[in-house]
C-alpha positions as CSV (number, residue, x, y, z in Angstrom):
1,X,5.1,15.3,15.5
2,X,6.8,12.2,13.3
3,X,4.6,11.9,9.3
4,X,3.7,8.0,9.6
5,X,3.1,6.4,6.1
6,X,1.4,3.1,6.4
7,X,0.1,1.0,3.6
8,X,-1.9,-1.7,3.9
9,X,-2.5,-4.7,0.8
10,X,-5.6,-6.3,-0.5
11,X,-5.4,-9.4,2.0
12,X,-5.7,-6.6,5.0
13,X,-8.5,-4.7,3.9
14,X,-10.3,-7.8,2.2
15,X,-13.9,-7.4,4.1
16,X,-15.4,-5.1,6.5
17,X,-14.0,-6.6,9.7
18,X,-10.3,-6.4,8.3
19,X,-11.2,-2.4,7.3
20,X,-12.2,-2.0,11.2
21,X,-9.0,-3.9,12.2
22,X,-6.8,-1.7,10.1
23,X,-8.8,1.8,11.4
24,X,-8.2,0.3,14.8
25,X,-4.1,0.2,14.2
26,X,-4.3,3.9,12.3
27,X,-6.0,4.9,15.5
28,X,-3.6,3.8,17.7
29,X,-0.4,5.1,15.4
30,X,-2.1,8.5,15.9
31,X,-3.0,8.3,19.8
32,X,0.8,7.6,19.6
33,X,1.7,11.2,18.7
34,X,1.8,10.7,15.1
35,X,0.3,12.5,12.0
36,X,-0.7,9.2,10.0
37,X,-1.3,9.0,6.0
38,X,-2.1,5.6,5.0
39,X,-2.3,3.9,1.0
40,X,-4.4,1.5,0.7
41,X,-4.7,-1.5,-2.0
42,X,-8.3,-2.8,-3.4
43,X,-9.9,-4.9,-1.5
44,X,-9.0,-8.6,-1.8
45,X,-9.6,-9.5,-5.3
46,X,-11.3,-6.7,-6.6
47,X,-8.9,-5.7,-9.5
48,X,-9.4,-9.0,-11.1
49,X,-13.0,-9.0,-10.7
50,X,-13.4,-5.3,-12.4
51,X,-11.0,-7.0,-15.2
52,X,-13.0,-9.9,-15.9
53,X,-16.4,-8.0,-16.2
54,X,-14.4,-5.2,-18.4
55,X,-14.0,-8.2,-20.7
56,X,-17.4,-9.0,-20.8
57,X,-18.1,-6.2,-22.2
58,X,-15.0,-5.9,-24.5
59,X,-12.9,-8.2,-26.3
60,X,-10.6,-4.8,-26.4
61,X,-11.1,-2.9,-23.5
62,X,-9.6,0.4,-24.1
63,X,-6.3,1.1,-22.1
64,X,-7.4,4.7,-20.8
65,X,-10.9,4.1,-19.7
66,X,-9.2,0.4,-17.6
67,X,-7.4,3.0,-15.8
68,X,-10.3,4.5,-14.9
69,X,-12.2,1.8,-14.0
70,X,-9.4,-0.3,-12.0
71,X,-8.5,3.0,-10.1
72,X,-11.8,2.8,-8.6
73,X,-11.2,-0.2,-6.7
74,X,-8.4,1.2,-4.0
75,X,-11.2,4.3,-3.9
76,X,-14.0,2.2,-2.7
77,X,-10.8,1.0,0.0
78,X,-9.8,4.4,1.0
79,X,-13.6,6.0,1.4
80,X,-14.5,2.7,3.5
81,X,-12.3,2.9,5.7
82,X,-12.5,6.6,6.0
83,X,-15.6,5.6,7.4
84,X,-15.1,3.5,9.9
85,X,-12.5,5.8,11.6
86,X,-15.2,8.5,11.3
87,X,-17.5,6.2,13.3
88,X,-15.2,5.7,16.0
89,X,-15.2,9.4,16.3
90,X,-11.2,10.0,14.6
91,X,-11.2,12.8,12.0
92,X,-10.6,10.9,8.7
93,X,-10.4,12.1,5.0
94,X,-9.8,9.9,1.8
95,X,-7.9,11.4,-1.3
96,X,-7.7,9.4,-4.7
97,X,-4.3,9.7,-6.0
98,X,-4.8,12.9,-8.1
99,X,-6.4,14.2,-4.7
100,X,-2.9,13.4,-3.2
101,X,-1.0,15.0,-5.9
102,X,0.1,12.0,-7.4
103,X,1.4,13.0,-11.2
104,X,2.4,10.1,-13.8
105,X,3.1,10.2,-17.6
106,X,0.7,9.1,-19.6
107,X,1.5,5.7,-20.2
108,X,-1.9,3.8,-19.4
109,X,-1.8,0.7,-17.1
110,X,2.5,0.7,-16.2
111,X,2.6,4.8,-15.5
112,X,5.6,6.2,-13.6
113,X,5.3,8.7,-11.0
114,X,6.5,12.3,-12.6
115,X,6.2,14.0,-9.1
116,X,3.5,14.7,-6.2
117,X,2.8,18.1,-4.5
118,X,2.0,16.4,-1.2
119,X,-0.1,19.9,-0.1
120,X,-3.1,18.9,0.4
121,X,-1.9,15.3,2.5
122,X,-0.2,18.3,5.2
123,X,-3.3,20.4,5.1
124,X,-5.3,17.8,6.1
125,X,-2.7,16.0,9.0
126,X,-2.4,19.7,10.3
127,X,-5.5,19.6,11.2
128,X,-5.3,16.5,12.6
129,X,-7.0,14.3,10.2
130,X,-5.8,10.6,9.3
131,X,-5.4,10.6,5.8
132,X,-6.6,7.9,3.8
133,X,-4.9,7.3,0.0
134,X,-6.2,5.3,-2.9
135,X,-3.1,4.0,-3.9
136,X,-1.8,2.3,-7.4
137,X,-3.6,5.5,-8.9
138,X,-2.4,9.0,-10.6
139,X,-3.0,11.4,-13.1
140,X,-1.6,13.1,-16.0
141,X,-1.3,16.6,-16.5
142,X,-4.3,16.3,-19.0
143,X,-5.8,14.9,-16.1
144,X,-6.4,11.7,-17.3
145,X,-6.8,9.2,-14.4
146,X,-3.5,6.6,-14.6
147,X,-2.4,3.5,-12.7
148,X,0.8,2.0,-12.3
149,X,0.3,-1.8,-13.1
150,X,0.4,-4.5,-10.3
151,X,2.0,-3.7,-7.0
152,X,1.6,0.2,-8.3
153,X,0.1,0.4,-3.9
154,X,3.7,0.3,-2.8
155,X,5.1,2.2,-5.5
156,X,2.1,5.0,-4.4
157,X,3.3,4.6,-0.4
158,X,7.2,5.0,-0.5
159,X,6.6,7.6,-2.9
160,X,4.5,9.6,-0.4
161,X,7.0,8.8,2.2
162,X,9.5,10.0,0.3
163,X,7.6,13.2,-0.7
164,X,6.6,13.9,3.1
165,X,10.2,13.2,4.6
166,X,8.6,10.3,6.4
167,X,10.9,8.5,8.7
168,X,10.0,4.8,7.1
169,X,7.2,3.7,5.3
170,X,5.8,0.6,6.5
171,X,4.0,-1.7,4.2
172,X,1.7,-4.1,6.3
173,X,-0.1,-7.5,4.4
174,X,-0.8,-10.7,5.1
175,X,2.9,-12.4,6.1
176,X,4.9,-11.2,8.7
177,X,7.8,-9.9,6.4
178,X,10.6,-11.1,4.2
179,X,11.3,-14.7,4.1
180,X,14.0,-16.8,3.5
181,X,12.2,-18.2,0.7
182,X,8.3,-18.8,0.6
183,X,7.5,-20.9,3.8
184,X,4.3,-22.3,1.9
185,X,7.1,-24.3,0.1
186,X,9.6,-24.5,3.0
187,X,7.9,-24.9,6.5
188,X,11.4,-24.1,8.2
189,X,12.0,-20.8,6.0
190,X,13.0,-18.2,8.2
191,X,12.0,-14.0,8.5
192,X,14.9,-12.0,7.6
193,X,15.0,-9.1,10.6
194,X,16.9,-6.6,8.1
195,X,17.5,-6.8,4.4
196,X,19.6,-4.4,2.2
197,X,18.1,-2.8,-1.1
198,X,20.3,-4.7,-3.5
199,X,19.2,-8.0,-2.3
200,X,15.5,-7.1,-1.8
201,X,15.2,-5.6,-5.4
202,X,17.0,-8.7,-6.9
203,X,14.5,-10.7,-4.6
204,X,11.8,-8.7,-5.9
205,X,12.7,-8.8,-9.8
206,X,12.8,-12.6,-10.0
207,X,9.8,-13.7,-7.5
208,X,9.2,-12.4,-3.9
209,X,5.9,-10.8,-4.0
210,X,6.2,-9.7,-0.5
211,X,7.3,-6.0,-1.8
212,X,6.9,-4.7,-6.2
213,X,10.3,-4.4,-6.9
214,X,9.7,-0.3,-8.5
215,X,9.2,0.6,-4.8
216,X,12.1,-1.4,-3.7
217,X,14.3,0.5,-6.3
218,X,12.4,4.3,-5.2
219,X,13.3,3.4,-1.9
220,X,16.8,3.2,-2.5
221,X,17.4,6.0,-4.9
222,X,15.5,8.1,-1.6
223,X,17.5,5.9,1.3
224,X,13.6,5.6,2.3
225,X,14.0,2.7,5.3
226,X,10.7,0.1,3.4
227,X,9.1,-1.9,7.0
228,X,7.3,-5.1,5.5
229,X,5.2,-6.7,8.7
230,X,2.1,-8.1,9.2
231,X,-1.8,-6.2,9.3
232,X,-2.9,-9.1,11.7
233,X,-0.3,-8.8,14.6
234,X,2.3,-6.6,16.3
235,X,5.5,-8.9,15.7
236,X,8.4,-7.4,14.2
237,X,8.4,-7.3,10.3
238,X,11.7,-7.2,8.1
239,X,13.2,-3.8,7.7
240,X,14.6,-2.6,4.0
241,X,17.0,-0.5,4.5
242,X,20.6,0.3,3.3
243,X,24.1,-0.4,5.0
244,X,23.4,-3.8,6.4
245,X,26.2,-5.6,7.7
246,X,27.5,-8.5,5.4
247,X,26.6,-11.8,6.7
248,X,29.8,-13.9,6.7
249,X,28.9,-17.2,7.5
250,X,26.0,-17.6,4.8
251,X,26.3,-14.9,1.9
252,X,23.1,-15.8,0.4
253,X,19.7,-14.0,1.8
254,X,16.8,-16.0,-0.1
255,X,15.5,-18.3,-2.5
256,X,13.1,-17.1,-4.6
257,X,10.8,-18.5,-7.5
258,X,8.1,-17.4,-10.1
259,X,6.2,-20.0,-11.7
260,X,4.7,-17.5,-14.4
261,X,7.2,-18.3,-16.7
262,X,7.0,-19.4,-20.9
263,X,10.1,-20.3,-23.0
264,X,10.2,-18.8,-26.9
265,X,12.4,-19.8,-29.6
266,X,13.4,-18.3,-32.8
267,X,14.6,-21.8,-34.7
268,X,17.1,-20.6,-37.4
269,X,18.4,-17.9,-36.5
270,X,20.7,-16.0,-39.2
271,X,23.8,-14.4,-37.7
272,X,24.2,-10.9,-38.8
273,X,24.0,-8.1,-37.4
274,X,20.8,-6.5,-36.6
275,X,18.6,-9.2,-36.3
276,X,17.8,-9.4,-32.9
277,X,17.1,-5.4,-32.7
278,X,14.6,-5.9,-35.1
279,X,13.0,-9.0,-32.8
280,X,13.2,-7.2,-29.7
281,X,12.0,-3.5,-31.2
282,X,8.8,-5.7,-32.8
283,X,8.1,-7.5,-29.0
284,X,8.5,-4.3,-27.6
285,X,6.3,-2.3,-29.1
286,X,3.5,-4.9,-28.7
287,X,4.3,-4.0,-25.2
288,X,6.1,-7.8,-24.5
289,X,8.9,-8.0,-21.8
290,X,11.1,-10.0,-22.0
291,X,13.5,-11.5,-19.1
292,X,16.2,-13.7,-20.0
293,X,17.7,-14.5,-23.6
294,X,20.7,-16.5,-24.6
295,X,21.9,-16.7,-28.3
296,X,23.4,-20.7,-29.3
297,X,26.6,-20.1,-31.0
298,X,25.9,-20.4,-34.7
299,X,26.4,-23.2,-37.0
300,X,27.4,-21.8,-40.5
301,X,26.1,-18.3,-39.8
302,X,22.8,-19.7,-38.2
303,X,22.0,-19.7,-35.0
304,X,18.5,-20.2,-32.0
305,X,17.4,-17.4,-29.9
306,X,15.5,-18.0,-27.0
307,X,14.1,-16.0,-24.3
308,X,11.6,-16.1,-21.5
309,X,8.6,-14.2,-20.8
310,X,5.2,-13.9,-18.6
311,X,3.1,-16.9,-19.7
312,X,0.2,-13.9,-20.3
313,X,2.6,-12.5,-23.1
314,X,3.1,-15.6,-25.2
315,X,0.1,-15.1,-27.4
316,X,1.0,-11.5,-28.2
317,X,4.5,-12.5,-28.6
318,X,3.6,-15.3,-31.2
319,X,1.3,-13.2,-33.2
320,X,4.1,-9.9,-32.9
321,X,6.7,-12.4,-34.2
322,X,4.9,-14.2,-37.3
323,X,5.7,-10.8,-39.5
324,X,9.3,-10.7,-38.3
325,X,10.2,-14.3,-38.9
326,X,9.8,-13.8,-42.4
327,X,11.4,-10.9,-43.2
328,X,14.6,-12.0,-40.9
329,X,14.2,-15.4,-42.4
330,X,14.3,-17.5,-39.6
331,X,12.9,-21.0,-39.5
332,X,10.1,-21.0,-37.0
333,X,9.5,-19.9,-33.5
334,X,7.9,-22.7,-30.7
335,X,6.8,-21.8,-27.1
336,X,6.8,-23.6,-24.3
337,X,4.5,-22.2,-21.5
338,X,5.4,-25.3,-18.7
339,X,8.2,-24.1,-17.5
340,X,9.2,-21.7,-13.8
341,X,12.2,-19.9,-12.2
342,X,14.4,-20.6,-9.1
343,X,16.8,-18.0,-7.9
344,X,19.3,-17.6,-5.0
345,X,20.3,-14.3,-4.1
346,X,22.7,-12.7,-1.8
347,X,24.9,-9.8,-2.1
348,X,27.5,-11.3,-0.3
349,X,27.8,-14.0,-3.7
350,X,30.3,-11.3,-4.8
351,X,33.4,-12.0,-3.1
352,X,33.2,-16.0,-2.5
353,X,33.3,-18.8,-5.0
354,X,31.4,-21.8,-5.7
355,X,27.7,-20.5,-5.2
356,X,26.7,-21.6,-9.1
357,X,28.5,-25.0,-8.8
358,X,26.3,-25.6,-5.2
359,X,23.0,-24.4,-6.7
360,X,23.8,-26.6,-10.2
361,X,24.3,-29.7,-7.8
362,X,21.6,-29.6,-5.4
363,X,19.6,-29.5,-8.6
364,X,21.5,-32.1,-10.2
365,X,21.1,-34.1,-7.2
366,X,17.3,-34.0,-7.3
367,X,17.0,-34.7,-10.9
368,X,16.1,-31.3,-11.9
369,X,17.0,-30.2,-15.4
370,X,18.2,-26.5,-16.3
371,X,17.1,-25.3,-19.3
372,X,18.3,-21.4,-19.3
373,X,20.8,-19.8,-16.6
374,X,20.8,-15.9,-16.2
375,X,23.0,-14.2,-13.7
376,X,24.0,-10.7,-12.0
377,X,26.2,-9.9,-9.5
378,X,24.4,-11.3,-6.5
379,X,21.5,-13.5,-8.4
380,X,21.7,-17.0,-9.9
381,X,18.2,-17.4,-12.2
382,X,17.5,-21.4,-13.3
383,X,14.7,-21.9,-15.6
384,X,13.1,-25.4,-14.6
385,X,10.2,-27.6,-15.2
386,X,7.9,-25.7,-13.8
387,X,6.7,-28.4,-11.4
388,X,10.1,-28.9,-10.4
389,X,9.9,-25.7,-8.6
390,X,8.4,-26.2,-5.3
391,X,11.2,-29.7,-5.0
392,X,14.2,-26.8,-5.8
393,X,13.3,-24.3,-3.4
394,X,13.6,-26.7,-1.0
395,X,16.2,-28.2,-1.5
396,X,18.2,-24.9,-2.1
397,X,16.9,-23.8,1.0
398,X,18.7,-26.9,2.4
399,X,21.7,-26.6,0.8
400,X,22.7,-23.0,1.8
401,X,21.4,-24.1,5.6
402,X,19.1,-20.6,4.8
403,X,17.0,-22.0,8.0
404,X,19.9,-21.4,10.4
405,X,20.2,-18.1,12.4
């Protein structure tokens, strides 16, 4: 009998009749022959309900005891829908992730997956049991409950596919798999049928939040084939996976954006050596990431830095950098927290020319000013006014003809 790992996000387990529809579908995968382990996210917006009452209560919540009480959300998921499979007569357990055998370092809130001892998941299919998982969740081996920041579900549900040599995993939500770009912006976008992992992780990084780009990159490492499809439907969904065929006539796969962008800037700069280790050391312990960063040439050995960031981080940022500032003796450092990203990407962008001078036009063209560029092999990233970005999707969408089969 074929392991079937399912996992299903907070849009498809939102209230009780979307819990019924989703036991309904694990029912079926299992009438089909299969032993079935599913993940499952919190229900709709339950993780940033627990964090607003946590700081109700605190103005600091403590890292560990968030972890705790976040993990709790994809529980009340997994034992509801345990639940309703139980009441239409299916054997049905749920495991939280320790349960599972899910082991993370301790590194509360963004924890990475040290191994799992899937045991107790075959125990319980062996005896025929649908196997419910609160995903996103862990522990350490001072068992200490961990969870591995936003989109942690999918990281939990390749994972277990991985560890269960699972043909696929298939990851089912609310759209019907990966899009051309995000056809709230661009009615015509169109589903991509396969995808490779290079483009879907770069897709990931800079903005699609179809998939969280750590299970993109798990998949790959594994060669674990990722379904993304839809919770509501049977149509076909978009298959990760690795040795897809090179498109020739368009080379770039999608258009993606992130409006969740601020700008920082170190004014007065000196140029010497060490200076921006100690800038980036000081952001990163503050736990700050940072995205892009271009250095202006200097000007009689002074020079800018700038860099984006999440718009969440620019407060810590500021405060992180007031200290360093002085002792480097830079100027002064501004923020601007207006601003958004647009990003083609194709892994095809390799081996033709002209891709940056048709994405800088069909800006140009629509009056759009760039105010950072960022590149990798198969990405293009333009920082914009950030309500520019819905009018450049578009119209990169329309220049690369990305609605044509």
């Amino acid at each position: 009998m074929a392991i079937i790992v399912q996992k299903y996000g907070g849009s498809s387990v939102a209230d009780a009749e979307k819990i019924k529809n989703v036991a309904c579908r694990l029912m079926r995968a299992q009438e089909q022959g299969n032993q079935v382990v599913a993940v499952v996210s919190a229900m709709g917006k339950t993780t940033d309900s627990l964090i607003s009452l946590a700081n109700e209560v605190s103005t600091r919540p403590n890292r560990r005891e968030m972890d705790s009480l976040l993990s709790t959300g994809e529980i009340v998921t997994a034992t509801l829908l345990t639940m309703a499979l139980r009441s239409a007569k299916h054997k049905a357990i749920s495991l939280t992730g320790a349960q599972a055998g899910i082991t993370t370092d301790s590194s509360h809130s963004k924890a990475k997956i040290t191994g799992i001892n899937p045991e107790r998941i075959i125990e319980e299919i062996n005896r025929g049991r649908i196997v419910i998982v609160a995903g996103f969740q862990g522990i350490t081996e001072e068992m200490d409950v961990t969870t591995l920041g936003r989109g942690g579900s999918d990281t939990s549900a390749v994972a277990l596919a991985i560890s269960l040599n699972a043909d696929k995993c298939e990851t089912y939500t609310d759209v019907e798999g990966v899009y051309t770009a995000d056809p709230r912006i661009v009615p015509a976008a169109r589903k991509i049928e396969e995808i490779g992992y290079e483009d879907m992780l770069e897709l990931a990084s800079v903005g699609a939040k179809v998939m969280h780009s750590r299970a993109v990159e798990l998949g790959w490492v594994y060669n674990m084939p990722i379904l993304v499809a839809s919770s509501f439907n049977d149509n076909p969904g978009t298959l990760i996976h690795g040795g897809v065929p090179m498109e020739i006539r368009n080379k770039v796969s999608g258009i993606a954006h992130d409006l969740n962008i601020a700008k920082i800037t170190v004014v007065g700069v000196p140029d010497k050596p060490g200076i921006a280790s100690t800038i980036f050391e000081e952001l990163a312990d503050k736990g700050v990431s940072v995205d892009s960063i271009v250095q202006n040439a200097s000007v009689n050995r002074i020079t800018d830095l700038t860099f984006t960031l999440a718009r969440g981080d620019v407060q810590n940022a500021m405060k992180a950098l007031e200290p360093v500032i002085k002792s480097v003796g830079a100027k002064e450092c501004v923020s601007d927290v207006t601003l958004g990203k647009v990003s083609i990407i194709g892994a095809g962008m390799q081996s033709g020319p002209g891709y940056a001078s048709r994405m800088f036009k069909a800006l140009s063209d629509k009056g759009i000013n760039i105010e950072l560029i960022s590149t990798s092999e198969i990405r293009i990233t333009c920082i914009i006014d950030g309500d520019k970005v819905p009018e450049a999707v578009q119209a990169l969408h329309d220049v690369f003809e990305l609605e044509a089969e």
